[in-house]
PDB file of N, CA, C and O in Angstrom:
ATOM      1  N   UNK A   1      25.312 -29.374   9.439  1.00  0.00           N
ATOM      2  CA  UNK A   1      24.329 -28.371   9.807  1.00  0.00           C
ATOM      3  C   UNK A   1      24.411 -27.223   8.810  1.00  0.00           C
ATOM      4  O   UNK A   1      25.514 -26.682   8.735  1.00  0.00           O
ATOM      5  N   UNK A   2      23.348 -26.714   7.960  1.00  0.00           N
ATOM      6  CA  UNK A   2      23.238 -25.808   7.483  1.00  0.00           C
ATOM      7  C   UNK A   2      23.347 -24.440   8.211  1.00  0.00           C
ATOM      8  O   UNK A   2      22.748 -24.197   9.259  1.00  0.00           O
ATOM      9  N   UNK A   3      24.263 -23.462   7.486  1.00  0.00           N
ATOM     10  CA  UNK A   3      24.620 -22.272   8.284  1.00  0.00           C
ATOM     11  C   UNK A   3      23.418 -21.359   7.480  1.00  0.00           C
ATOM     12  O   UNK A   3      23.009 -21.353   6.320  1.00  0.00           O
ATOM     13  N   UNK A   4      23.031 -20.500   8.859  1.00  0.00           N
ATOM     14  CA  UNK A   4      22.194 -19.202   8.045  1.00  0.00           C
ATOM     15  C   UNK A   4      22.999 -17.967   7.548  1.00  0.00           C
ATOM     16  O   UNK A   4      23.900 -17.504   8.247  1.00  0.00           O
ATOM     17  N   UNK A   5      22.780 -17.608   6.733  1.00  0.00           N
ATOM     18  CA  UNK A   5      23.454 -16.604   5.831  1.00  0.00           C
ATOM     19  C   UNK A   5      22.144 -15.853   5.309  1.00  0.00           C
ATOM     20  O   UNK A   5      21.130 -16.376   4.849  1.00  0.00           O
ATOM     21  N   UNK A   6      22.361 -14.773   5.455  1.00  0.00           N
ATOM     22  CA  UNK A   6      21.289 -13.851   5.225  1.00  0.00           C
ATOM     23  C   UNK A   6      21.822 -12.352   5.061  1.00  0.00           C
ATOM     24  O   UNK A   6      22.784 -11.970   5.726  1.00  0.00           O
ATOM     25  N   UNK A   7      21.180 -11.536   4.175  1.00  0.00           N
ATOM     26  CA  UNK A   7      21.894 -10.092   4.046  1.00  0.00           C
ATOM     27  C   UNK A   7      21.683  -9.077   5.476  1.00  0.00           C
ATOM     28  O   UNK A   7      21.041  -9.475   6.448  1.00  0.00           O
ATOM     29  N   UNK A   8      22.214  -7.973   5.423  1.00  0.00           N
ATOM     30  CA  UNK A   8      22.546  -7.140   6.363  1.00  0.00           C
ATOM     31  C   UNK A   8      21.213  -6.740   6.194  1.00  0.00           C
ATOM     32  O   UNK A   8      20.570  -6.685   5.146  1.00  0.00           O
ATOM     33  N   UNK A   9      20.586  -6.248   8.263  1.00  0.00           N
ATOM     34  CA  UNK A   9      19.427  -5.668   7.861  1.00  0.00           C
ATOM     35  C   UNK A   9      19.573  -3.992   7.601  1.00  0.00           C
ATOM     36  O   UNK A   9      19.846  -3.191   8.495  1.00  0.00           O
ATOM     37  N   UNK A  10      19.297  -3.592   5.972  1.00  0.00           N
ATOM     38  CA  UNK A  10      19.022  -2.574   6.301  1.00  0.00           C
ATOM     39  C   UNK A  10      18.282  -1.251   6.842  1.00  0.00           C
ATOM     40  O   UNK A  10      18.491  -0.038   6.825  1.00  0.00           O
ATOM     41  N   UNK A  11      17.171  -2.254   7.396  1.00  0.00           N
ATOM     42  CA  UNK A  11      16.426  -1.104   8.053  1.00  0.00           C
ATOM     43  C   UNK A  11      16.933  -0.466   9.375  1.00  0.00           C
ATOM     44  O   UNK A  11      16.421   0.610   9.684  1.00  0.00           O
ATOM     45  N   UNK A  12      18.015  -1.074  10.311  1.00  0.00           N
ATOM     46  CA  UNK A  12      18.695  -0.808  11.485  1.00  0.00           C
ATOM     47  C   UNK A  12      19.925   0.033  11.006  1.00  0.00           C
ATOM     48  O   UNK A  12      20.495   0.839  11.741  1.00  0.00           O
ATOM     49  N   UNK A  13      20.306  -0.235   9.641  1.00  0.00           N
ATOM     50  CA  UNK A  13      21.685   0.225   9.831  1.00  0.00           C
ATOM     51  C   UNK A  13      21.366   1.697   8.477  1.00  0.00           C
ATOM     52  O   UNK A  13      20.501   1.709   7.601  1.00  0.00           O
ATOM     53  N   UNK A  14      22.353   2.696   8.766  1.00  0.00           N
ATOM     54  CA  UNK A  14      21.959   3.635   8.014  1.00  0.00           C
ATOM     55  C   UNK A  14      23.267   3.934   7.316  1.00  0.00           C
ATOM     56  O   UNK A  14      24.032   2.979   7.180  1.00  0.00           O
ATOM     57  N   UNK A  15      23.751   5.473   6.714  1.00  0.00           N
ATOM     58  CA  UNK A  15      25.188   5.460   5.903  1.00  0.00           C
ATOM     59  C   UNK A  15      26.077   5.574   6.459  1.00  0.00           C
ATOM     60  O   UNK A  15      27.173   5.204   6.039  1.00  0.00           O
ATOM     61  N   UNK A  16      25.775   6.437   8.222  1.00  0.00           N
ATOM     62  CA  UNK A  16      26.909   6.429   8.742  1.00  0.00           C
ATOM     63  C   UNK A  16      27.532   5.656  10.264  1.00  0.00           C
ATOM     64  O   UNK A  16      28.200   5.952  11.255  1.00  0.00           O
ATOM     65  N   UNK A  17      26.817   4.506   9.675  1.00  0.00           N
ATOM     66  CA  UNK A  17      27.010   3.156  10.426  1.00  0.00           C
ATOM     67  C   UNK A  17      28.511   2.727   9.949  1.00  0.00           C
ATOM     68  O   UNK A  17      28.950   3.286   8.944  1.00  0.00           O
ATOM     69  N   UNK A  18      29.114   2.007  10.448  1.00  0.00           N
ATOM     70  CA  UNK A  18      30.100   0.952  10.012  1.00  0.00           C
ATOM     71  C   UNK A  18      30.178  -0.263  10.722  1.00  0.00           C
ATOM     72  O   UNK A  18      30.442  -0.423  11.913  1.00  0.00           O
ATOM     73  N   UNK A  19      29.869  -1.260   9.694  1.00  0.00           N
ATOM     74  CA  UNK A  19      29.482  -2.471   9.778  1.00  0.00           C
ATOM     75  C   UNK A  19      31.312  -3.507   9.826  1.00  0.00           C
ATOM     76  O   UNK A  19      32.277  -3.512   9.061  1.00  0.00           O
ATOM     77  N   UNK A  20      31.001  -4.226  11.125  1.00  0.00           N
ATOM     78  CA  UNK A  20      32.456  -4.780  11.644  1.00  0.00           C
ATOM     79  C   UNK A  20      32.130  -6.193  11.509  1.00  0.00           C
ATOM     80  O   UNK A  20      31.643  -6.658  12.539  1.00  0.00           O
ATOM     81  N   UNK A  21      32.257  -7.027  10.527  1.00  0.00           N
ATOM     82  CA  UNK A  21      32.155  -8.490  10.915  1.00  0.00           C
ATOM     83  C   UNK A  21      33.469  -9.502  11.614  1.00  0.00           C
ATOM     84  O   UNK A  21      34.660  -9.216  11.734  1.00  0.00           O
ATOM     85  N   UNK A  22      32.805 -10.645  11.967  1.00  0.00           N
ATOM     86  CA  UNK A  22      33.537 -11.384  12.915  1.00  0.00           C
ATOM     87  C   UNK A  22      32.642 -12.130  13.288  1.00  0.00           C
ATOM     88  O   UNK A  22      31.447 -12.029  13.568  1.00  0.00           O
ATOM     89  N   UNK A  23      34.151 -13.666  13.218  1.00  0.00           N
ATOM     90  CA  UNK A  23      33.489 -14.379  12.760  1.00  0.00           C
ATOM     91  C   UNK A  23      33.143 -15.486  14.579  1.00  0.00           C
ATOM     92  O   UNK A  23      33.985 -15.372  15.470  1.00  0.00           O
ATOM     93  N   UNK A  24      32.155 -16.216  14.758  1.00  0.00           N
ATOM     94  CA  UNK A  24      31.574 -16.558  15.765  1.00  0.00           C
ATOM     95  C   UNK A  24      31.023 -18.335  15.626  1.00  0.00           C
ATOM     96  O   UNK A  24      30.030 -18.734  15.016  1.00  0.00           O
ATOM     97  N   UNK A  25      31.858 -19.024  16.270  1.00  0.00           N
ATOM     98  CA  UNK A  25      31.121 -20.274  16.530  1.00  0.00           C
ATOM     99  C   UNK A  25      30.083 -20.732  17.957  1.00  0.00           C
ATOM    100  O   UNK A  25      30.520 -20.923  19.092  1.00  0.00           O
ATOM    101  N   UNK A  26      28.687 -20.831  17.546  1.00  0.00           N
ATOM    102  CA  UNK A  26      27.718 -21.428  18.244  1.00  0.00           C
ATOM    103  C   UNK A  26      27.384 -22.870  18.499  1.00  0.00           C
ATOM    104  O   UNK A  26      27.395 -23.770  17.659  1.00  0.00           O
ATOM    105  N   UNK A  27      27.101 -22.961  19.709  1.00  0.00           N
ATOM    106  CA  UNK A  27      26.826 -24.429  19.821  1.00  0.00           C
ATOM    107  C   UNK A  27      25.483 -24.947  19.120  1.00  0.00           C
ATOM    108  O   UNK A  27      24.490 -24.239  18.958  1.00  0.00           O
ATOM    109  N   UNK A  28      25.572 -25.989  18.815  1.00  0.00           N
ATOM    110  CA  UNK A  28      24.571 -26.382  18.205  1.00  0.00           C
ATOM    111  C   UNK A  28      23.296 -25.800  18.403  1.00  0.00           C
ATOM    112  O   UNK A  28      22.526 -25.087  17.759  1.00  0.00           O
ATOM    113  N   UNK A  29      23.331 -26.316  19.455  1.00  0.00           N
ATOM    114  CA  UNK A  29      21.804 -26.336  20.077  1.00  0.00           C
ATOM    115  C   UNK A  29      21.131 -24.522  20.021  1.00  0.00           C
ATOM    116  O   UNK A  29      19.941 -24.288  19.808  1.00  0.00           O
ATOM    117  N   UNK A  30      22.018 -23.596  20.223  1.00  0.00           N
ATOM    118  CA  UNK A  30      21.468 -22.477  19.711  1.00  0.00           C
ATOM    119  C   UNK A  30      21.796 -22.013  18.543  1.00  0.00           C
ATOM    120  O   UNK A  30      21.206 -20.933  18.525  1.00  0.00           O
ATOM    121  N   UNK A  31      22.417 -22.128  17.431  1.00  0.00           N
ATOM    122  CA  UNK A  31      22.274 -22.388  16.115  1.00  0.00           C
ATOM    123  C   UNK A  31      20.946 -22.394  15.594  1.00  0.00           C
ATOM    124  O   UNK A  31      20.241 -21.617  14.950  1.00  0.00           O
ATOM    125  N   UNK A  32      20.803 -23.949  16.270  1.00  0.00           N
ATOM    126  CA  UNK A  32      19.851 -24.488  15.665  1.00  0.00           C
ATOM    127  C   UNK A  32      18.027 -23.764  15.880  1.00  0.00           C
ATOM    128  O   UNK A  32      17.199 -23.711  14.970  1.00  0.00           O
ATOM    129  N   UNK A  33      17.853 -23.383  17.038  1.00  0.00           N
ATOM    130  CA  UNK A  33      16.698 -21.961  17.792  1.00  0.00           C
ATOM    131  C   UNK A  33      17.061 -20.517  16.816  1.00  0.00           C
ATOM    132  O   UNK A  33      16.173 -19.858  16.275  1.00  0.00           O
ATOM    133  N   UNK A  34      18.350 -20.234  16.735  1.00  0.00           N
ATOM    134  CA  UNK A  34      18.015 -19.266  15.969  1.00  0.00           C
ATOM    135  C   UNK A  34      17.717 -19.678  14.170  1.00  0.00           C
ATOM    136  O   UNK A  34      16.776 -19.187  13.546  1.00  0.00           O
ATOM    137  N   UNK A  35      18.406 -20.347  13.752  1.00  0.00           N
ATOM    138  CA  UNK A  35      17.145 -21.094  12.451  1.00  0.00           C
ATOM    139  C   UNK A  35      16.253 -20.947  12.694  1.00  0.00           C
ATOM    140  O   UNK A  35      15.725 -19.898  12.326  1.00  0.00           O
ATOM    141  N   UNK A  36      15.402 -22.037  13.579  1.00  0.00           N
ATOM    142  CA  UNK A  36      13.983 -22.092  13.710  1.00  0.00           C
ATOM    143  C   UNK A  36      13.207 -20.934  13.761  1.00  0.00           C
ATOM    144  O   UNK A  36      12.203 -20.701  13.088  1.00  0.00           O
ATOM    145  N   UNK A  37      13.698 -20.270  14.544  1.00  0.00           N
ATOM    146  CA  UNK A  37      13.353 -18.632  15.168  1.00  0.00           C
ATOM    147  C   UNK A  37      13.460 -17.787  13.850  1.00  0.00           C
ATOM    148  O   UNK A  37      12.663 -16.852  13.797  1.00  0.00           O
ATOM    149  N   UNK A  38      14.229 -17.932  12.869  1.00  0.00           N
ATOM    150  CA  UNK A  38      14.234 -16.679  12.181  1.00  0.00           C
ATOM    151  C   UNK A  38      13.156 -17.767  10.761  1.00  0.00           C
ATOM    152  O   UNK A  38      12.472 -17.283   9.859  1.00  0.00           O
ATOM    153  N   UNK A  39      13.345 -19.003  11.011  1.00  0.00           N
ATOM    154  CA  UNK A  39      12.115 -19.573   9.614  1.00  0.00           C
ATOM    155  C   UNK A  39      10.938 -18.952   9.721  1.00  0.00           C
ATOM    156  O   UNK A  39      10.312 -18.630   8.711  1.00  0.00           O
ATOM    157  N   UNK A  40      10.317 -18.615  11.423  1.00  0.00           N
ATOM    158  CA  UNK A  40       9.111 -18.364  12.135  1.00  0.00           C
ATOM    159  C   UNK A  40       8.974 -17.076  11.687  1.00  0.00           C
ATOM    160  O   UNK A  40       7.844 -16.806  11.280  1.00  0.00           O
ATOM    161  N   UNK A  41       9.571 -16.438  11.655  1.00  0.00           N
ATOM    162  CA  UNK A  41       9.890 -14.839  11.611  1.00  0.00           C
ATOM    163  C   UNK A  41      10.352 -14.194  10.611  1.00  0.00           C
ATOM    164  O   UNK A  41      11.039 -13.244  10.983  1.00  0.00           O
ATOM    165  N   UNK A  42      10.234 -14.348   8.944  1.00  0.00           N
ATOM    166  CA  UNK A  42      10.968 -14.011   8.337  1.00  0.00           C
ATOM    167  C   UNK A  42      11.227 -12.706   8.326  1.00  0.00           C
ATOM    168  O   UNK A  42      11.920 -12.489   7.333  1.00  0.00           O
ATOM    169  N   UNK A  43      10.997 -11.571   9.012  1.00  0.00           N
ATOM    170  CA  UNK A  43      11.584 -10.068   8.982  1.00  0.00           C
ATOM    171  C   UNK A  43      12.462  -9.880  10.337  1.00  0.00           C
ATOM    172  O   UNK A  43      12.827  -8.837  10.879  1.00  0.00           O
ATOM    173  N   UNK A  44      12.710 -11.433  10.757  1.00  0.00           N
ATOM    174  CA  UNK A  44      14.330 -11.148  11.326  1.00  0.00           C
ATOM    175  C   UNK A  44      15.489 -12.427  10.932  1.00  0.00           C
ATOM    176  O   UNK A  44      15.187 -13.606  10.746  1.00  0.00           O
ATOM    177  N   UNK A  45      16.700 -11.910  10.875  1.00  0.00           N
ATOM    178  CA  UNK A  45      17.972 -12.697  10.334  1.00  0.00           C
ATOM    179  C   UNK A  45      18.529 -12.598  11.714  1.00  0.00           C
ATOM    180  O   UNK A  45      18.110 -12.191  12.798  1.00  0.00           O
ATOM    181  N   UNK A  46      19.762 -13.189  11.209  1.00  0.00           N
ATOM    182  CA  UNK A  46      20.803 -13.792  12.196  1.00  0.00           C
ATOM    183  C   UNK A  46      21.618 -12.782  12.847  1.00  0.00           C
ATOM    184  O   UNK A  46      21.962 -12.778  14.029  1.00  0.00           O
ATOM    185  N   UNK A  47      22.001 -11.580  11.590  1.00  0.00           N
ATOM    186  CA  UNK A  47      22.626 -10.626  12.595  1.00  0.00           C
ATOM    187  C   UNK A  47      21.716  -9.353  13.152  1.00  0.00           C
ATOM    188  O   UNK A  47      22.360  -8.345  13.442  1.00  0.00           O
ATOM    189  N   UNK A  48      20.367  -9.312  13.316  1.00  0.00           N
ATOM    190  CA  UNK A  48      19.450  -8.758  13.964  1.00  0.00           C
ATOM    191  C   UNK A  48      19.350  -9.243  15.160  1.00  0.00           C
ATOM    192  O   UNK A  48      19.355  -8.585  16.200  1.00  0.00           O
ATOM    193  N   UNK A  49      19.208 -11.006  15.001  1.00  0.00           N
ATOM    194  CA  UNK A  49      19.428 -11.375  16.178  1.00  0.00           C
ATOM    195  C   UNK A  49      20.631 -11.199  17.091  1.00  0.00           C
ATOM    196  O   UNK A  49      20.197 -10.949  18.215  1.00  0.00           O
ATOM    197  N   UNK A  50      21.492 -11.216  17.086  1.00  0.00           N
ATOM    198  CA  UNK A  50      23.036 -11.256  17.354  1.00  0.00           C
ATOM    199  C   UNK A  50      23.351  -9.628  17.916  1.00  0.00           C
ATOM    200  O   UNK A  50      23.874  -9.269  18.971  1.00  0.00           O
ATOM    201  N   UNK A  51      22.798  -8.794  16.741  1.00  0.00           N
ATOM    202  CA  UNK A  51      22.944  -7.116  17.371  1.00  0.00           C
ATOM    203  C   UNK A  51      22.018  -6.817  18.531  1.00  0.00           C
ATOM    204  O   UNK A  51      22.488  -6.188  19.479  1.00  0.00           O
ATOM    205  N   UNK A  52      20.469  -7.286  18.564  1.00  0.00           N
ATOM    206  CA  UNK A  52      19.473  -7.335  19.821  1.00  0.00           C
ATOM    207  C   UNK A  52      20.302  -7.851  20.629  1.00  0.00           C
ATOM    208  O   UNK A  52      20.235  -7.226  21.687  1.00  0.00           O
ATOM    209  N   UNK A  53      21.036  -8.655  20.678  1.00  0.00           N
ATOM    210  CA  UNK A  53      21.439  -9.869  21.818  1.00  0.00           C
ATOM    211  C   UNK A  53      22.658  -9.147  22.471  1.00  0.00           C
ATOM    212  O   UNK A  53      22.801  -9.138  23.694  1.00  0.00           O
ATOM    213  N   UNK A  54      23.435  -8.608  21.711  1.00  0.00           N
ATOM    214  CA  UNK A  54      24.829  -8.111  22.011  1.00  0.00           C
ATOM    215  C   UNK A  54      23.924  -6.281  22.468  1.00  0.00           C
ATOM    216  O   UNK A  54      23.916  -6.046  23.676  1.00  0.00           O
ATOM    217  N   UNK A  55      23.765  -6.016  22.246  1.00  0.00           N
ATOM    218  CA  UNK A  55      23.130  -4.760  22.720  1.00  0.00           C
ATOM    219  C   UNK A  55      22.314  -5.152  23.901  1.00  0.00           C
ATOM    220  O   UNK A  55      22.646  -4.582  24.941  1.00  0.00           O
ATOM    221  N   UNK A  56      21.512  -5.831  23.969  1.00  0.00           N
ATOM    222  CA  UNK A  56      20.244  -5.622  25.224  1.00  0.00           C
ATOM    223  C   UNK A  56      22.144  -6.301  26.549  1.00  0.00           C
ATOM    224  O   UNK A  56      22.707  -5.805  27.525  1.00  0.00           O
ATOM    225  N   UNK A  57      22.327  -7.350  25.852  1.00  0.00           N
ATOM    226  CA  UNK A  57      23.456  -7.642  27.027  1.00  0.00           C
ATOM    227  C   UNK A  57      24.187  -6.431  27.733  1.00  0.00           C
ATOM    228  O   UNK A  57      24.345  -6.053  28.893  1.00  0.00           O
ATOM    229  N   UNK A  58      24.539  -6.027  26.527  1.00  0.00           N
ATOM    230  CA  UNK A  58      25.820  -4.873  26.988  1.00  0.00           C
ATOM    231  C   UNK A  58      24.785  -3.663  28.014  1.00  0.00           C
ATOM    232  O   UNK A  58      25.247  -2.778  28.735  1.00  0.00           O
ATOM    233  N   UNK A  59      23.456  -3.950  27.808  1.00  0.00           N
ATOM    234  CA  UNK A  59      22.544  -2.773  28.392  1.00  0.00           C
ATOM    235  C   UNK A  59      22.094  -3.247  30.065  1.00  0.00           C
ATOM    236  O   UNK A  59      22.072  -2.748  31.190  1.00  0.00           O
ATOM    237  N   UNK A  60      21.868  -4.148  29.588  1.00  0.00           N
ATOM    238  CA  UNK A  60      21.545  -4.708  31.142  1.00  0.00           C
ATOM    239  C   UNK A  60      23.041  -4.736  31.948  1.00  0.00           C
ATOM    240  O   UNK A  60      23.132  -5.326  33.025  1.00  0.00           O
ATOM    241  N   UNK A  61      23.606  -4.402  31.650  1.00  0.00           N
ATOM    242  CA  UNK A  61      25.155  -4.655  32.370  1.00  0.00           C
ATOM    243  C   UNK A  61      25.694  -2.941  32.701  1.00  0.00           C
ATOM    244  O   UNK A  61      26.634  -2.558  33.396  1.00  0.00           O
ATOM    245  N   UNK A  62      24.974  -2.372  32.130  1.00  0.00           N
ATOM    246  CA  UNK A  62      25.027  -0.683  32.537  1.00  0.00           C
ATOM    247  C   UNK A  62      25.620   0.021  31.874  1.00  0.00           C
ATOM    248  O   UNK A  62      25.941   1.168  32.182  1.00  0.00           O
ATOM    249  N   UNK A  63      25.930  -0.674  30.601  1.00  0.00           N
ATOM    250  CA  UNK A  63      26.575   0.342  28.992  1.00  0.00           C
ATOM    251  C   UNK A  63      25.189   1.461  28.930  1.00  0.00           C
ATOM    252  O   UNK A  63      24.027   1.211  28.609  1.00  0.00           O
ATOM    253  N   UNK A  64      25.757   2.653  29.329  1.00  0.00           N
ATOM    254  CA  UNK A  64      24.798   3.859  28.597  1.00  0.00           C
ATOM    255  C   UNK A  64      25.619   4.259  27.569  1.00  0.00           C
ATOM    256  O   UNK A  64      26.814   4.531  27.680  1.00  0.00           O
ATOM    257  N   UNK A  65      24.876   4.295  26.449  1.00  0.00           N
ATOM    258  CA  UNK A  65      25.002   5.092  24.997  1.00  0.00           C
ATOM    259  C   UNK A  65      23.919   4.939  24.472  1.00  0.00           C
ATOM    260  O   UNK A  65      23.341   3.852  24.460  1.00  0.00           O
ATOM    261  N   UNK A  66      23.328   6.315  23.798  1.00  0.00           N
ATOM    262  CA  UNK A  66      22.462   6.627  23.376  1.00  0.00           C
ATOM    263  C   UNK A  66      22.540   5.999  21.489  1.00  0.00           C
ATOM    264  O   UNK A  66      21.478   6.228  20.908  1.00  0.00           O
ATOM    265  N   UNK A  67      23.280   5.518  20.880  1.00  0.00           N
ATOM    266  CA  UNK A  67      23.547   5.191  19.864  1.00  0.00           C
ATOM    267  C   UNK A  67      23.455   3.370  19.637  1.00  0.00           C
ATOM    268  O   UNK A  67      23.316   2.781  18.565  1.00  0.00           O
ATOM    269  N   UNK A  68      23.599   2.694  21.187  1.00  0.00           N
ATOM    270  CA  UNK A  68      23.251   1.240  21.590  1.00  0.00           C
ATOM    271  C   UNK A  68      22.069   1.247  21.943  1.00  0.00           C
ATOM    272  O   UNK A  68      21.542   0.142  22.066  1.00  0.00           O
ATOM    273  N   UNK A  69      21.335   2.339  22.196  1.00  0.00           N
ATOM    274  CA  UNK A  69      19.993   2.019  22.604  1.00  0.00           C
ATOM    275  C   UNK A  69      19.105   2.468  21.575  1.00  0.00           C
ATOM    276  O   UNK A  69      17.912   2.171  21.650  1.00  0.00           O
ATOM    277  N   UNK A  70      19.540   3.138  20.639  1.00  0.00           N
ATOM    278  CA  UNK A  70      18.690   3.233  19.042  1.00  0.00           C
ATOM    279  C   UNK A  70      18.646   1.810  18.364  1.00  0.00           C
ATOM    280  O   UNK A  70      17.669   1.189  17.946  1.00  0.00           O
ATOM    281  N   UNK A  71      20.141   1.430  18.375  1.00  0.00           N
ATOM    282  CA  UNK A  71      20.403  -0.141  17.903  1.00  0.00           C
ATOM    283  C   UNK A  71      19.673  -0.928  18.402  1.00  0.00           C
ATOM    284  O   UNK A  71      19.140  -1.829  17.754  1.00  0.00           O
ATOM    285  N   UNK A  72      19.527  -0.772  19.477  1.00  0.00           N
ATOM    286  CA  UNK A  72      18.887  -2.312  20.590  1.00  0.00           C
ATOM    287  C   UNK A  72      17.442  -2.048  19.677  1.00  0.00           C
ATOM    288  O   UNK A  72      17.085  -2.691  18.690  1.00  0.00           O
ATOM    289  N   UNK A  73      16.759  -0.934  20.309  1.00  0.00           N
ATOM    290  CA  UNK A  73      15.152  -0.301  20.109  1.00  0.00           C
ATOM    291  C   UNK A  73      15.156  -1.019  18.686  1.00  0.00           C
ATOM    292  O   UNK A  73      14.669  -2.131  18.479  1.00  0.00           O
ATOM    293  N   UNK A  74      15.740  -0.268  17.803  1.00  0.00           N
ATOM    294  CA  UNK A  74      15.662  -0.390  16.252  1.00  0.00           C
ATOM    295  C   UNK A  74      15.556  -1.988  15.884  1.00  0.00           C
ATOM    296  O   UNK A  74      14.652  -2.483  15.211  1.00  0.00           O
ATOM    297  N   UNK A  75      16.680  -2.704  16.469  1.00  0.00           N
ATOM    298  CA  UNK A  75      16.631  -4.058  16.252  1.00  0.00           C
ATOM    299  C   UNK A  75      15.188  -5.079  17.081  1.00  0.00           C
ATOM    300  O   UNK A  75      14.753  -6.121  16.589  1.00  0.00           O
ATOM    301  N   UNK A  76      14.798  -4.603  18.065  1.00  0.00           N
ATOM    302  CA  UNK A  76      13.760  -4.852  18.615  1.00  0.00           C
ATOM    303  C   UNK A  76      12.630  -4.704  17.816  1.00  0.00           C
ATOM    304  O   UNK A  76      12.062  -5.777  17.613  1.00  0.00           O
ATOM    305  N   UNK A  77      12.057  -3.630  17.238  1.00  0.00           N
ATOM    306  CA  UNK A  77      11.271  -3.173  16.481  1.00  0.00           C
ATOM    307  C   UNK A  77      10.775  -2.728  15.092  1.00  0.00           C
ATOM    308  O   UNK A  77       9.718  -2.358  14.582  1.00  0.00           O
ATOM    309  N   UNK A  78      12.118  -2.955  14.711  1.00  0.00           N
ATOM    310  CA  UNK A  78      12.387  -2.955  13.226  1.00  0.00           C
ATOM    311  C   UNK A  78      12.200  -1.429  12.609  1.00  0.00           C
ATOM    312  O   UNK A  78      11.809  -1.041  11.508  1.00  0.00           O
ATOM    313  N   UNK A  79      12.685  -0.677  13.888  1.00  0.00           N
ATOM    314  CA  UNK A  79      12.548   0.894  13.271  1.00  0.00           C
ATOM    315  C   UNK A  79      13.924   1.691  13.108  1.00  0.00           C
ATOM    316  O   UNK A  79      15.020   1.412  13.595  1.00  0.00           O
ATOM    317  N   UNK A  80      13.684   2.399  12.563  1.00  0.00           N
ATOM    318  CA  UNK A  80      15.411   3.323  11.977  1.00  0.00           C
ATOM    319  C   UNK A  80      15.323   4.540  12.175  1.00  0.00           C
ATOM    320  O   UNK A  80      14.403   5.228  11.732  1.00  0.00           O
ATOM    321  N   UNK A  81      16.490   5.062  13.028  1.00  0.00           N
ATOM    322  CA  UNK A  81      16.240   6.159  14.144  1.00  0.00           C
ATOM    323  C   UNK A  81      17.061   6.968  13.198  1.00  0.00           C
ATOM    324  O   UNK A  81      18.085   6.469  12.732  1.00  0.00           O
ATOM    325  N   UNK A  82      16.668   8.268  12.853  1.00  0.00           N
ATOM    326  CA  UNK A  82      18.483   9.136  12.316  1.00  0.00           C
ATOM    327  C   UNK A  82      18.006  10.257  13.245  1.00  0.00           C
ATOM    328  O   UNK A  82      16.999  10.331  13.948  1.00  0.00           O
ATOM    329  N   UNK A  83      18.984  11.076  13.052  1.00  0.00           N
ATOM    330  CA  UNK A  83      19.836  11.698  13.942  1.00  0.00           C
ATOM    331  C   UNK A  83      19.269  12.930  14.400  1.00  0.00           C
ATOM    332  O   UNK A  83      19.883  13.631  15.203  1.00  0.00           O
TER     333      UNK A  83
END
């Protein structure tokens, strides 16, 4: 299976971000949806997807921070909030 590799988006992230990688195995079968999903879509990648996903989660679960919900928004919409 071809892995997606794609650069950081910078329209979400700004200078005084710090960017934490780590590393994550998916099951196939969603692997393979987010490929498809981001071929469909080329102005979203893998860790846009992954930051929407890990943010809207952590939100629906009752994480308030105003700095996860720029992220979430931003990654949702492809807009870049400063300060």
């Amino acid at each position: 299976m071809q892995e997606l590799n794609f650069d950081e988006n910078s329209k979400v992230l700004n200078q005084k971000d710090e960017v934490i990688s780590f590393k994550c195995e998916l099951q196939e079968n969603l692997q393979k949806a987010m490929k498809e999903f981001v071929e469909e879509h080329p102005n979203w990648d893998q860790y846009r997807i992954l930051q929407a996903a890990i943010a809207g989660f952590l939100m629906q679960k009752g994480f308030q921070n105003r700095d996860l919900t720029r992220l979430y928004i931003g990654n949702m919409f492809s807009m870049n909030f400063k300060n």
